[in-house]
N, CA and C atoms as a LAMMPS dump frame, in Angstrom:
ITEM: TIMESTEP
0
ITEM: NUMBER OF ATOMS
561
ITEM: BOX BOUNDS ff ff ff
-5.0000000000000000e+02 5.0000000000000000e+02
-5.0000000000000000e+02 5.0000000000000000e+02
-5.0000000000000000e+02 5.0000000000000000e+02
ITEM: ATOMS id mol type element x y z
1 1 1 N 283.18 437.223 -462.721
2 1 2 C 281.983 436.825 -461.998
3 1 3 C 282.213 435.491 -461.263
4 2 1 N 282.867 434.466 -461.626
5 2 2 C 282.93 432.848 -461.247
6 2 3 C 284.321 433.363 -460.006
7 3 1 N 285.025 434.467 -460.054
8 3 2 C 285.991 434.268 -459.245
9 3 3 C 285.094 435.143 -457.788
10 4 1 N 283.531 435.298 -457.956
11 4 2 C 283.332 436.458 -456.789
12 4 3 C 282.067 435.071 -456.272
13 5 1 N 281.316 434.586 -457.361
14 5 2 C 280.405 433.825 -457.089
15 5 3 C 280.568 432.395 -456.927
16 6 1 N 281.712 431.633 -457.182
17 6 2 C 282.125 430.294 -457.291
18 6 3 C 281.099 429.351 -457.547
19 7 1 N 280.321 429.961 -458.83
20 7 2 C 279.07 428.967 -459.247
21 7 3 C 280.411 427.427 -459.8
22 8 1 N 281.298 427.325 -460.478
23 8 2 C 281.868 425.925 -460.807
24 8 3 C 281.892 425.404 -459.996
25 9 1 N 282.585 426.221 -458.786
26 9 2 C 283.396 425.423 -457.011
27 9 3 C 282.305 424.754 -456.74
28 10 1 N 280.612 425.41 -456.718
29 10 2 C 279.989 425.079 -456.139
30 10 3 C 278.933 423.658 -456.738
31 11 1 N 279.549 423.783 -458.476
32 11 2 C 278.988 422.057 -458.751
33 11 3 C 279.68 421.319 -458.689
34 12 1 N 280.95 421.131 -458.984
35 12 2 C 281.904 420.607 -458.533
36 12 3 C 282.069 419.822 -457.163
37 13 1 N 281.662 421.137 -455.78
38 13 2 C 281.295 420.244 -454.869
39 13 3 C 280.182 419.187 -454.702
40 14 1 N 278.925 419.517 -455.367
41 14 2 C 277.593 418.903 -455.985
42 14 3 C 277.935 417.03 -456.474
43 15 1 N 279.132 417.428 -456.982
44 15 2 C 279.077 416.232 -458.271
45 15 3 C 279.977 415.086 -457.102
46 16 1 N 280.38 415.556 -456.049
47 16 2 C 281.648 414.363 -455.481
48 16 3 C 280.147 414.026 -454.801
49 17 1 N 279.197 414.06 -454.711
50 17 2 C 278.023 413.343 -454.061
51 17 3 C 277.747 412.416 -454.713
52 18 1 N 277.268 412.854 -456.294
53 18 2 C 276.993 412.022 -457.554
54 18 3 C 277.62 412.174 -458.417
55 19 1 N 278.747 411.801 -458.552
56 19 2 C 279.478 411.844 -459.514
57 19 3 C 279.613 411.215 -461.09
58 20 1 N 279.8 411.941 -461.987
59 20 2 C 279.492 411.561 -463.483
60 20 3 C 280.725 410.049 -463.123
61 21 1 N 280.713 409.196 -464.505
62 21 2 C 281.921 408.415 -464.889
63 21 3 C 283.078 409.175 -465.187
64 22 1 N 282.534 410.191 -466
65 22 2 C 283.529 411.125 -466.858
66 22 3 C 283.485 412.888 -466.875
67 23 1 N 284.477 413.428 -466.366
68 23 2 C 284.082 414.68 -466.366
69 23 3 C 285.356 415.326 -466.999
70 24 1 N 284.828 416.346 -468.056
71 24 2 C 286.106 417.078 -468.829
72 24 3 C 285.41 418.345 -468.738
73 25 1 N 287.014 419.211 -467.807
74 25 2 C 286.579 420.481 -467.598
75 25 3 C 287.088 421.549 -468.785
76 26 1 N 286.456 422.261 -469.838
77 26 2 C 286.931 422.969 -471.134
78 26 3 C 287.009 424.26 -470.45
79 27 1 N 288.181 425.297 -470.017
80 27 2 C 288.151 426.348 -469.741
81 27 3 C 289.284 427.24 -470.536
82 28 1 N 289.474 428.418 -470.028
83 28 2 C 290.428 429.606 -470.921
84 28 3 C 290.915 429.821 -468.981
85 29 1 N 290.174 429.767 -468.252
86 29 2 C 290.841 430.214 -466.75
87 29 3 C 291.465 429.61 -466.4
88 30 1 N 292.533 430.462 -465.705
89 30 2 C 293.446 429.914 -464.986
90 30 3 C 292.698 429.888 -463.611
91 31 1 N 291.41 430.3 -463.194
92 31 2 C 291.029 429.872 -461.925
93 31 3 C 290.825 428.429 -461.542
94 32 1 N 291.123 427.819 -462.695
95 32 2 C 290.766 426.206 -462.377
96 32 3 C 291.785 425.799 -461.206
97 33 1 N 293.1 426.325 -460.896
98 33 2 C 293.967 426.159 -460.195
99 33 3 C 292.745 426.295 -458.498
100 34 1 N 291.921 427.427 -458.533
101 34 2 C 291.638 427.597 -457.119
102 34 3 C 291.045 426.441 -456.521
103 35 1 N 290.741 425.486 -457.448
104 35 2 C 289.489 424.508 -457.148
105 35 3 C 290.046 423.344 -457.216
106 36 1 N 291.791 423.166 -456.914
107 36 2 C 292.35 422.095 -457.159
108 36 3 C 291.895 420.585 -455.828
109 37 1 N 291.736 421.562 -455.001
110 37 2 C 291.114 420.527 -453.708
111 37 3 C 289.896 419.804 -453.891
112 38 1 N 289.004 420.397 -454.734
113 38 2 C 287.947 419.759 -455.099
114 38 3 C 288.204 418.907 -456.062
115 39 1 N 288.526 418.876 -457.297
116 39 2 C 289.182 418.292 -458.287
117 39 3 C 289.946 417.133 -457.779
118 40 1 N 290.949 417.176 -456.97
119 40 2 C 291.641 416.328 -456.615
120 40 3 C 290.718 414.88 -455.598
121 41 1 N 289.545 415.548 -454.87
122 41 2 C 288.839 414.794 -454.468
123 41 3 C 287.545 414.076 -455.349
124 42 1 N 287.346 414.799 -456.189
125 42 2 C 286.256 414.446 -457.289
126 42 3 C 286.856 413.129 -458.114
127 43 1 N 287.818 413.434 -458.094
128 43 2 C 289.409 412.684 -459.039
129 43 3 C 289.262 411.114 -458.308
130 44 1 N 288.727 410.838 -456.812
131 44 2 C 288.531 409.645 -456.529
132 44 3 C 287.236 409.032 -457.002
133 45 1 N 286.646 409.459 -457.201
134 45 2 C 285.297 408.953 -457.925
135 45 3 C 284.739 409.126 -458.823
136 46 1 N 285.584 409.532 -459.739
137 46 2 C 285.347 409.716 -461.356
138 46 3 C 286.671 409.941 -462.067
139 47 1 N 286.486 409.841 -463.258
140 47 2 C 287.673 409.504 -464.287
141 47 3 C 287.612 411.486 -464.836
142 48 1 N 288.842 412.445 -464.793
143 48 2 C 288.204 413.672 -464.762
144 48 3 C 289.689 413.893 -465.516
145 49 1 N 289.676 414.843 -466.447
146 49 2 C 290.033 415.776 -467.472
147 49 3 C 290.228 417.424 -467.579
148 50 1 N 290.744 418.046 -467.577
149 50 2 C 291.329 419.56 -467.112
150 50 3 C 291.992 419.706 -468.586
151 51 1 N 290.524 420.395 -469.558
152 51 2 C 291.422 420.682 -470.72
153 51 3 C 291.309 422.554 -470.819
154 52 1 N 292.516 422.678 -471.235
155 52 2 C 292.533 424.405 -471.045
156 52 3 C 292.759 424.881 -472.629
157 53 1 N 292.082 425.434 -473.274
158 53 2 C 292.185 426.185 -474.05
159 53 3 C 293.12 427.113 -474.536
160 54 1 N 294.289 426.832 -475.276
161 54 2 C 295.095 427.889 -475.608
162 54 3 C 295.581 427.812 -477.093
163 55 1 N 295.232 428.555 -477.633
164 55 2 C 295.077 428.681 -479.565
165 55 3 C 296.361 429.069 -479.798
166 56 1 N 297.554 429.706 -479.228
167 56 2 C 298.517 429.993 -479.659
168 56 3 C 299.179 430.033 -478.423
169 57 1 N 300.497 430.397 -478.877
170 57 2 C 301.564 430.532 -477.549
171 57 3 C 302.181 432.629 -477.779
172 58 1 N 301.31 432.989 -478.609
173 58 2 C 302.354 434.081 -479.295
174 58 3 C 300.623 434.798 -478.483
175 59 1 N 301.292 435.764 -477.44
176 59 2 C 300.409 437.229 -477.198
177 59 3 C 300.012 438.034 -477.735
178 60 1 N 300.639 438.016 -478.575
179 60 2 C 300.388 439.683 -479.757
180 60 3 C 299.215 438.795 -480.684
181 61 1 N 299.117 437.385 -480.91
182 61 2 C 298.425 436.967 -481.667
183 61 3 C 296.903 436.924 -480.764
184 62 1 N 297.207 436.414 -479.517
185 62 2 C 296.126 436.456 -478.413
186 62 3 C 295.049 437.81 -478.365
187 63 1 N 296.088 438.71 -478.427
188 63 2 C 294.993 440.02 -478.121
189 63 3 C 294.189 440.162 -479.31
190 64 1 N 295.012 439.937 -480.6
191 64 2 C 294.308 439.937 -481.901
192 64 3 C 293.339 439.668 -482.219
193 65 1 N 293.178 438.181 -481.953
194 65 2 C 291.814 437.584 -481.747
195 65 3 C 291.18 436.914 -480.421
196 66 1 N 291.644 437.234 -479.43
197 66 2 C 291.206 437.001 -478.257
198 66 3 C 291.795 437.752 -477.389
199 67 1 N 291.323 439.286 -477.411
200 67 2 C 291.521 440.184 -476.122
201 67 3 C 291.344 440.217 -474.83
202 68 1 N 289.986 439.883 -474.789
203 68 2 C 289.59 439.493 -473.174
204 68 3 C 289.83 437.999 -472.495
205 69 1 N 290.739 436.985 -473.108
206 69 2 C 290.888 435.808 -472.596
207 69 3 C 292.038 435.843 -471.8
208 70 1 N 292.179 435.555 -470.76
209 70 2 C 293.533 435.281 -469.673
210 70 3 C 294.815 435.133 -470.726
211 71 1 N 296.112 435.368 -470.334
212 71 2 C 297.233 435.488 -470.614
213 71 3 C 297.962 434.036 -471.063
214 72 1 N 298.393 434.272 -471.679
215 72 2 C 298.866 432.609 -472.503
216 72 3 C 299.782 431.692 -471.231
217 73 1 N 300.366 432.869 -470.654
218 73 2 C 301.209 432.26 -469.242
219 73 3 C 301.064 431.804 -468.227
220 74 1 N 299.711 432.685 -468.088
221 74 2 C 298.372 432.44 -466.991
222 74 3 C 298.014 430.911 -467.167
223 75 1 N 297.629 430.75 -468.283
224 75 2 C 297.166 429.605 -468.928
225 75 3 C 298.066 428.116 -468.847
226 76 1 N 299.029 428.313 -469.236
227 76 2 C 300.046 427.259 -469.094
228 76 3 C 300.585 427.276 -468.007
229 77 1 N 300.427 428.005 -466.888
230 77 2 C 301.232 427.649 -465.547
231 77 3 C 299.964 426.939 -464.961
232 78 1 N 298.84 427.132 -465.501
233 78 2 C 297.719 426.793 -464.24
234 78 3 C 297.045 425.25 -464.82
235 79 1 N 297.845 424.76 -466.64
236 79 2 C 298.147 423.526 -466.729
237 79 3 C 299.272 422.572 -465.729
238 80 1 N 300.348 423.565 -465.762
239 80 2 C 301.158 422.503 -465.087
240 80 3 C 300.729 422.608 -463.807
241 81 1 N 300.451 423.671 -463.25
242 81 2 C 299.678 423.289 -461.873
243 81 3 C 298.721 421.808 -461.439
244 82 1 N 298.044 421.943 -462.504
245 82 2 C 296.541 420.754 -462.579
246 82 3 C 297.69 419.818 -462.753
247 83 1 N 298.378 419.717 -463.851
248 83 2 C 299.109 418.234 -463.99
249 83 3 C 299.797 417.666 -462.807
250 84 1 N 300.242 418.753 -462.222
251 84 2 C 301.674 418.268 -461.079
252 84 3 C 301.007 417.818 -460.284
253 85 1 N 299.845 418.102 -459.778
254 85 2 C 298.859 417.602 -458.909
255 85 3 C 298.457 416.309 -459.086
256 86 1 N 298.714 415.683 -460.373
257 86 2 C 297.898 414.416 -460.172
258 86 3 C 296.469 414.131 -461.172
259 87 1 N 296.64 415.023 -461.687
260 87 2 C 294.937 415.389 -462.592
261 87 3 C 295.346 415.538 -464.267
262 88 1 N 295.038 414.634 -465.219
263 88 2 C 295.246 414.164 -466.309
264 88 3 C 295.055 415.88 -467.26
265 89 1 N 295.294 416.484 -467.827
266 89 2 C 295.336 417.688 -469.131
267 89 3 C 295.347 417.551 -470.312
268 90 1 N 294.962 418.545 -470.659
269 90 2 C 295.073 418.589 -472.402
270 90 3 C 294.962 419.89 -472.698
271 91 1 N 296.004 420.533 -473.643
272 91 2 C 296.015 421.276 -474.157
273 91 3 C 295.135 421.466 -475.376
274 92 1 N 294.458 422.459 -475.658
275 92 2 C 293.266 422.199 -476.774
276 92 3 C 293.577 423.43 -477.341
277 93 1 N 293.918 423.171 -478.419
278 93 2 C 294.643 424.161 -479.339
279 93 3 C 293.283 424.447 -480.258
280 94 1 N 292.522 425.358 -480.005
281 94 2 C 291.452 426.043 -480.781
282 94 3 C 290.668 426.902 -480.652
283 95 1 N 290.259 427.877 -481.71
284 95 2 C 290.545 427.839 -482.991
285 95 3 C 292.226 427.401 -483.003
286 96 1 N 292.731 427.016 -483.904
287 96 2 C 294.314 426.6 -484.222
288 96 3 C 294.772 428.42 -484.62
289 97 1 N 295.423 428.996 -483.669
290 97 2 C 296.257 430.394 -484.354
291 97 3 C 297.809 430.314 -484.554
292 98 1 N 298.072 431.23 -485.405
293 98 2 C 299.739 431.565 -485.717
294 98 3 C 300.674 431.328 -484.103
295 99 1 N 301.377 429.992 -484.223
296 99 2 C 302.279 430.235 -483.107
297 99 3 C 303.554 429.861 -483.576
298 100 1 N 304.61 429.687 -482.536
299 100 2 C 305.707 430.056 -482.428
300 100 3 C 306.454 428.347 -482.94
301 101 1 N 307.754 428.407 -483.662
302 101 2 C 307.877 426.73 -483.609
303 101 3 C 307.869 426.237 -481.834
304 102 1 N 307.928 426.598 -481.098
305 102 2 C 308.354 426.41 -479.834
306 102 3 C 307.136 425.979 -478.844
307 103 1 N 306.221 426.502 -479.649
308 103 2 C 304.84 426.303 -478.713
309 103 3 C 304.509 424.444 -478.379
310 104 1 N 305.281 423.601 -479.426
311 104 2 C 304.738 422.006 -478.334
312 104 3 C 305.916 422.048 -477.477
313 105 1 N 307.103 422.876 -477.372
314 105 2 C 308.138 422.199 -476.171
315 105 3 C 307.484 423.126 -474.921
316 106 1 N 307.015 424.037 -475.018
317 106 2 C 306.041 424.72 -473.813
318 106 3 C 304.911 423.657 -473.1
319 107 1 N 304.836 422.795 -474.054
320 107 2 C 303.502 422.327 -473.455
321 107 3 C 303.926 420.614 -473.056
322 108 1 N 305.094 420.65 -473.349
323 108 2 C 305.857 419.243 -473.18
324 108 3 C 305.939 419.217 -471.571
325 109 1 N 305.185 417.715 -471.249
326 109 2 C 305.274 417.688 -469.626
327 109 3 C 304.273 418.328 -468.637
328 110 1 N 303.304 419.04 -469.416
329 110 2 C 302.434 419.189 -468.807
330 110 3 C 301.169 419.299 -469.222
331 111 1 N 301.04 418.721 -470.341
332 111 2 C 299.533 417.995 -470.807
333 111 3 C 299.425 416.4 -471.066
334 112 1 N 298.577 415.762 -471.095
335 112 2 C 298.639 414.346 -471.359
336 112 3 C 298.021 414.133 -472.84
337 113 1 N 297.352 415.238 -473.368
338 113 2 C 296.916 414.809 -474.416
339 113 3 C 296.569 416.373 -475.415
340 114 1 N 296.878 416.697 -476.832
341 114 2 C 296.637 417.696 -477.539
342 114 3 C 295.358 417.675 -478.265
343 115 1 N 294.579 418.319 -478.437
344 115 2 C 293.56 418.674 -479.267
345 115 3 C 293.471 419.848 -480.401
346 116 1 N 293.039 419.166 -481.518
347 116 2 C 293.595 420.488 -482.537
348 116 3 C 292.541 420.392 -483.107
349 117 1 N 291.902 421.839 -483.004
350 117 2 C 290.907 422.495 -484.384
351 117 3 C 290.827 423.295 -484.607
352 118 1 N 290.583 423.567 -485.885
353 118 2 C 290.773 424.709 -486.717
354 118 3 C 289.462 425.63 -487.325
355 119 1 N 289.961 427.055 -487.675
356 119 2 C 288.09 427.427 -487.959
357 119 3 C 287.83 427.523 -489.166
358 120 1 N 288.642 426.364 -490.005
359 120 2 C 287.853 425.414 -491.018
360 120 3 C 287.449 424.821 -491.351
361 121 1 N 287.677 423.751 -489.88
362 121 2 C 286.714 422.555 -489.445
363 121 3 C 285.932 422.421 -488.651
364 122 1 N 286.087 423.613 -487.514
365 122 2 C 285.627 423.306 -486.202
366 122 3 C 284.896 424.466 -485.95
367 123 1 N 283.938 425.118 -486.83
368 123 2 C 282.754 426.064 -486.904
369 123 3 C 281.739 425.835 -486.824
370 124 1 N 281.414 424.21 -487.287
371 124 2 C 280.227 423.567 -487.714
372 124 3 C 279.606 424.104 -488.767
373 125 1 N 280.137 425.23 -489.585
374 125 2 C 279.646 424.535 -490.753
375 125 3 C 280.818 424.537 -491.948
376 126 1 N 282.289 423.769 -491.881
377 126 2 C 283.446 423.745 -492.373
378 126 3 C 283.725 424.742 -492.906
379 127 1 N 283.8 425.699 -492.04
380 127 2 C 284.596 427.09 -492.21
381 127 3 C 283.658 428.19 -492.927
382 128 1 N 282.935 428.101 -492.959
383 128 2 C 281.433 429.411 -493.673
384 128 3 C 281.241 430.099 -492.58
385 129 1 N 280.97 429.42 -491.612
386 129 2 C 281.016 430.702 -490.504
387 129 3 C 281.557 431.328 -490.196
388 130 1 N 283.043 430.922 -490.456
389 130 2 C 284.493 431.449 -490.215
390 130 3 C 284.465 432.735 -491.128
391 131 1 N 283.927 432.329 -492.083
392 131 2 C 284.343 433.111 -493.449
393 131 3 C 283.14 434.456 -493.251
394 132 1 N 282.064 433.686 -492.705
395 132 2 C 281.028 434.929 -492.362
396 132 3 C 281.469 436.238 -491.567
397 133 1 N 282.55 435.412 -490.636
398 133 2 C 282.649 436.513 -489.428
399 133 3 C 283.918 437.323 -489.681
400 134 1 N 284.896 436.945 -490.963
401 134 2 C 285.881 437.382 -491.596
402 134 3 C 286.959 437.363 -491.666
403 135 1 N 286.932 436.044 -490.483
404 135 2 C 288.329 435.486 -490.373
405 135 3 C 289.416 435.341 -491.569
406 136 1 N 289.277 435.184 -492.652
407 136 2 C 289.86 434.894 -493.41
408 136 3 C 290.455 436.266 -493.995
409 137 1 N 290.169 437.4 -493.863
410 137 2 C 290.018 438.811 -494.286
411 137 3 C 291.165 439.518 -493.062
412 138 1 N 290.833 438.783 -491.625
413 138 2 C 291.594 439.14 -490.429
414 138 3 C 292.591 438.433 -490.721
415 139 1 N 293.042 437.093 -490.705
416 139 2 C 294.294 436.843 -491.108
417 139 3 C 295.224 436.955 -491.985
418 140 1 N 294.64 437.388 -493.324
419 140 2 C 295.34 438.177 -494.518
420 140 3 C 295.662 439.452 -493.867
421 141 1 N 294.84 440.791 -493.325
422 141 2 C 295.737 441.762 -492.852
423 141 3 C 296.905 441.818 -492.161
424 142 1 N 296.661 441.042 -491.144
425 142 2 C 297.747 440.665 -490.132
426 142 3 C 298.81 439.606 -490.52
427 143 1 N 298.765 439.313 -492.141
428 143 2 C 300.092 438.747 -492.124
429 143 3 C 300.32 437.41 -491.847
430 144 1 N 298.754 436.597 -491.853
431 144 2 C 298.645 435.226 -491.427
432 144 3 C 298.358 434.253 -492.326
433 145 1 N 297.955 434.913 -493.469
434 145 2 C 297.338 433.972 -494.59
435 145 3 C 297.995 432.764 -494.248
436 146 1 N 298.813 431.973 -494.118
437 146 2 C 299.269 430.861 -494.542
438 146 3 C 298.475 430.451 -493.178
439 147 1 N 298.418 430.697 -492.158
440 147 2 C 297.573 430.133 -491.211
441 147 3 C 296.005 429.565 -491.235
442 148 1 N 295.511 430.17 -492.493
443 148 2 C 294.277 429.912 -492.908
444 148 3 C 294.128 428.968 -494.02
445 149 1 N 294.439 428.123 -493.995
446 149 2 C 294.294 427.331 -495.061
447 149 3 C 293.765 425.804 -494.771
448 150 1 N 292.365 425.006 -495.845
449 150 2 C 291.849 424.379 -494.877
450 150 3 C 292.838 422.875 -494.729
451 151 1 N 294.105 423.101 -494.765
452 151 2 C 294.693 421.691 -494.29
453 151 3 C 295.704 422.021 -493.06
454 152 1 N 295.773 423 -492.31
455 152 2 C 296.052 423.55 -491.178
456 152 3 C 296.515 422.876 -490.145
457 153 1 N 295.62 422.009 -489.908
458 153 2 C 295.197 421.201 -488.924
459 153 3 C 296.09 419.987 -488.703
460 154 1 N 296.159 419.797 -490.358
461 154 2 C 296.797 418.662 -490.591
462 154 3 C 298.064 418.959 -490.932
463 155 1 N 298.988 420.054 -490.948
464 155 2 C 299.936 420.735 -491.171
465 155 3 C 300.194 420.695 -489.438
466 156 1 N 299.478 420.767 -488.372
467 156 2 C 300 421.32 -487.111
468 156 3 C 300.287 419.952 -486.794
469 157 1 N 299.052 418.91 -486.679
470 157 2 C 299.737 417.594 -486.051
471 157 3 C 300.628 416.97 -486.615
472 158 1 N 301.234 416.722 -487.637
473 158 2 C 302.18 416.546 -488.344
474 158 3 C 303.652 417.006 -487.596
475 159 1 N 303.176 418.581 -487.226
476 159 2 C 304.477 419.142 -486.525
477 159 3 C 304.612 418.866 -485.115
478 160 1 N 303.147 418.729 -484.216
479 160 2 C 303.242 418.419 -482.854
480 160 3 C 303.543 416.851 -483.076
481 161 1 N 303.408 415.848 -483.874
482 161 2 C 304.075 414.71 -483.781
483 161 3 C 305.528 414.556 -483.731
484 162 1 N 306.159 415.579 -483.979
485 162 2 C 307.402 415.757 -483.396
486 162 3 C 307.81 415.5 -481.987
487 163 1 N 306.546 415.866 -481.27
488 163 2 C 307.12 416.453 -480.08
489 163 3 C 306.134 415.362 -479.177
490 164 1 N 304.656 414.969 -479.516
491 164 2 C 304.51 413.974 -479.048
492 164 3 C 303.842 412.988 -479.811
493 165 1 N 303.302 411.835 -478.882
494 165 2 C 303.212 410.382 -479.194
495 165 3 C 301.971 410.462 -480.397
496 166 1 N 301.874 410.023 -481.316
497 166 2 C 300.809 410.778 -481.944
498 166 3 C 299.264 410.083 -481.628
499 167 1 N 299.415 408.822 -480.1
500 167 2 C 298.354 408.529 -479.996
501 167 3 C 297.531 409.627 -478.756
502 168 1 N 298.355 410.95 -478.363
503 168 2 C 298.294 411.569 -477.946
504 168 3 C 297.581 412.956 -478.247
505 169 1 N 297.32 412.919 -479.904
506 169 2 C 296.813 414.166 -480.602
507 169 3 C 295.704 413.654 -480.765
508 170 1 N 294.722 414.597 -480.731
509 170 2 C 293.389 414.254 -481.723
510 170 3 C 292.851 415.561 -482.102
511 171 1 N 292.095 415.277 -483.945
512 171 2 C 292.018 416.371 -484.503
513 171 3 C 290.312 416.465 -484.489
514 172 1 N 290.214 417.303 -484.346
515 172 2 C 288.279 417.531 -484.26
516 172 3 C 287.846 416.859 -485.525
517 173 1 N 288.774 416.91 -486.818
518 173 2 C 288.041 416.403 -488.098
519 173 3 C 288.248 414.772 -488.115
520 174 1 N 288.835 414.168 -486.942
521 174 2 C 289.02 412.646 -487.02
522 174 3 C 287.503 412.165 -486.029
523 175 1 N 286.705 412.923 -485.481
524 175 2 C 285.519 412.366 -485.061
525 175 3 C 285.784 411.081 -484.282
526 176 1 N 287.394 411.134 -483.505
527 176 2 C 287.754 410.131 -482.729
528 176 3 C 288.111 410.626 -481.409
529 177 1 N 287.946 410.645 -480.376
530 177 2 C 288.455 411.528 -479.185
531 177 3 C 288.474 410.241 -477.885
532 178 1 N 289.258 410.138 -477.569
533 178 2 C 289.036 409.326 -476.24
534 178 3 C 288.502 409.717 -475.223
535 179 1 N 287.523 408.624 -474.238
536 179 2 C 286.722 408.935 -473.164
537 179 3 C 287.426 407.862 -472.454
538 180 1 N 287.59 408.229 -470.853
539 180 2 C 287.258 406.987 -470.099
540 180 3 C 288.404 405.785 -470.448
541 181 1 N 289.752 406.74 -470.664
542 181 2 C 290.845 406.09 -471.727
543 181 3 C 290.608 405.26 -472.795
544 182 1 N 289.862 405.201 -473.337
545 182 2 C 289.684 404.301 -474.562
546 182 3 C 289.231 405.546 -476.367
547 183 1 N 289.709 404.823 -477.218
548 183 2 C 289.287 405.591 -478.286
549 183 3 C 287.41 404.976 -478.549
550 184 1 N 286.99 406.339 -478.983
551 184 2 C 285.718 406.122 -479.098
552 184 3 C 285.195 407.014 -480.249
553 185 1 N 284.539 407.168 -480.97
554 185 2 C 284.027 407.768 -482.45
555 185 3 C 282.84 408.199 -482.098
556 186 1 N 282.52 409.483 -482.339
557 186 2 C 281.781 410.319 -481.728
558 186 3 C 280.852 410.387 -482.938
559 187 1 N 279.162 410.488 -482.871
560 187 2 C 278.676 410.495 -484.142
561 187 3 C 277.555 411.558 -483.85
């Protein structure tokens, strides 16, 4: 529908009139690429963010629990697109799913910042909802149990601190996220 009606294109153009301080765009599309001209001009009068959503790097895990979401490749080319351009990223790893050891050197160089949550923290109500909807039941069939466990989170940044700066990660359960480059505590 957004690729026939360009309702984003069209606030987007809205906002370089009045523009926020801070704008962070949360998507799964790779159409964010079409709207790079706007973005790039919005980008002079506000402090702006292009975070893309991608829970795993592994497809077979994608369709599993996210069938109808764009292609993991889709996804990460239309990060480095936004980045190469000039426009700050973040990879936002959530829900947190089964991926590959390989999945932070994929994302090396073309995000500025990682986000990790998990759907034992990041359900709102520490994983009951998760548990309502049977996640925990879906990842035992499929061979994931160890993916479900509620220190996950803290098992992944641990491993993406490998790969980057760790003032670069932030975990939904640290209630710390930077705005406007500065750390700020969200309440």
């Amino acid at each position: 529908m957004e690729r026939k009606v360009e309702i984003t294109r069209k606030i987007l153009t809205e906002m370089i009139e009045s523009p926020p301080d801070f704008l962070q765009i949360q998507t799964r599309s790779p159409l964010v690429v079409r709207d790079l001209d706007i973005l790039l001009e919005l980008q002079q009068h506000c402090e702006l963010l292009v975070s893309m959503t991608i829970e795993t790097d592994r497809e077979d895990v994608k369709r599993l629990f996210a069938p109808l979401a764009p292609g993991i490749n889709l996804r990460l080319k239309a990060l480095r697109n936004v980045h190469a351009a000039g426009i700050a990223t973040q990879a936002s790893i959530s829900p947190l799913l089964p991926f590959t050891p390989d999945f932070p050197k994929r994302l090396q160089g073309i995000v500025d910042r990682i986000y990790i949550d998990s759907l034992n923290i990041g359900d709102g109500l520490k994983g009951k909802r998760s548990e309502q909807l049977g996640m925990p039941l879906l990842f035992q069939r499929n061979g994931f149990s160890k993916w479900y466990q509620p220190d996950i989170h803290l098992k992944t940044n641990n491993y993406f601190n490998k790969y980057f700066d760790e003032k670069t990660i932030f975990l939904s359960s640290s209630r710390k996220y930077p705005l406007k480059g500065k750390l700020c505590t969200i309440d």
